[in-house]
C-alpha positions in Angstrom: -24.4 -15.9 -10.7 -22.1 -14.8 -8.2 -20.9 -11.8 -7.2 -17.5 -13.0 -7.5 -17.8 -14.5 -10.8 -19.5 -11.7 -12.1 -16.5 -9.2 -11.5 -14.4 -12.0 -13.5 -16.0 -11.5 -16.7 -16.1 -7.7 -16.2 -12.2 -8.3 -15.8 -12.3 -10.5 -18.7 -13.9 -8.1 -21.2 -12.0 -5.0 -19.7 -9.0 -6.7 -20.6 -10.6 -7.1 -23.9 -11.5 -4.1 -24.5 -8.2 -2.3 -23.7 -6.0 -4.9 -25.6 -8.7 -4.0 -28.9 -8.4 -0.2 -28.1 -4.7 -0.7 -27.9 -4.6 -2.5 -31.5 -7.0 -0.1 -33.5 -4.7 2.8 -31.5 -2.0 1.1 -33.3 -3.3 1.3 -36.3 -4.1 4.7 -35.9 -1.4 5.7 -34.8 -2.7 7.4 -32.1 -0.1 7.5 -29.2 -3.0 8.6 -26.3 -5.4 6.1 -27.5 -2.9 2.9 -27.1 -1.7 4.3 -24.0 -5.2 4.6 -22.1 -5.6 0.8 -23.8 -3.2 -0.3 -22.3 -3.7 1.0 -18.7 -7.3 -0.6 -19.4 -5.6 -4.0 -20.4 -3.7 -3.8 -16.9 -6.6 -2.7 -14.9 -8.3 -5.8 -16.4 -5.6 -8.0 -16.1 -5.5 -7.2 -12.0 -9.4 -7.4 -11.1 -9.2 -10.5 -13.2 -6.2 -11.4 -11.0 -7.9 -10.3 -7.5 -11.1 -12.5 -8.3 -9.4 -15.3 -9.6 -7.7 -16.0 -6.6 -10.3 -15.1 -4.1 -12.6 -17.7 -6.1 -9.6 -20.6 -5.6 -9.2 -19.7 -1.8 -12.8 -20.2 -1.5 -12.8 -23.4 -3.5 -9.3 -24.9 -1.6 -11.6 -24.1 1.6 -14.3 -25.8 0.3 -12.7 -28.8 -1.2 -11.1 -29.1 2.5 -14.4 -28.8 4.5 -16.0 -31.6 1.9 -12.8 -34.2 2.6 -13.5 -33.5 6.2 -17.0 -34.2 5.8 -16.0 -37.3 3.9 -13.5 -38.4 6.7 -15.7 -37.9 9.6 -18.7 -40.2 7.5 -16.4 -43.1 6.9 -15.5 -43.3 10.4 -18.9 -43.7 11.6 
């Protein structure tokens, strides 16, 4: 697995687990607790963000180098 795609589900679960941490906080009431969720939902929500579009420049860049690749074959 890539590196890159790795750090997406580690953004996927952190966001997880701050959104959860920010619900049971809720229910306990717990003013620290639901804060430090939700600053763990946001840091999710931005190295989710950060990989995510690293991942589609990479993929634009190689969906252009393959149509190239396509174009220059069908002109032989």
């Amino acid at each position: 697995m890539p590196p890159d795609d790795i750090a997406v589900n580690v953004g996927n679960r952190t966001t997880e687990v701050g959104a959860a941490a920010g619900v049971l906080s809720w229910l306990a009431s717990g003013n620290w607790i639901g804060l430090s969720g939700v600053l763990i939902a946001i840091a999710g929500l931005v190295v989710n963000w950060y990989f995510q579009r690293r991942r589609d420049r990479r993929e634009r860049e190689l969906h252009a180098a393959r149509l190239a690749a396509m174009r220059d074959a069908c002109e032989l």
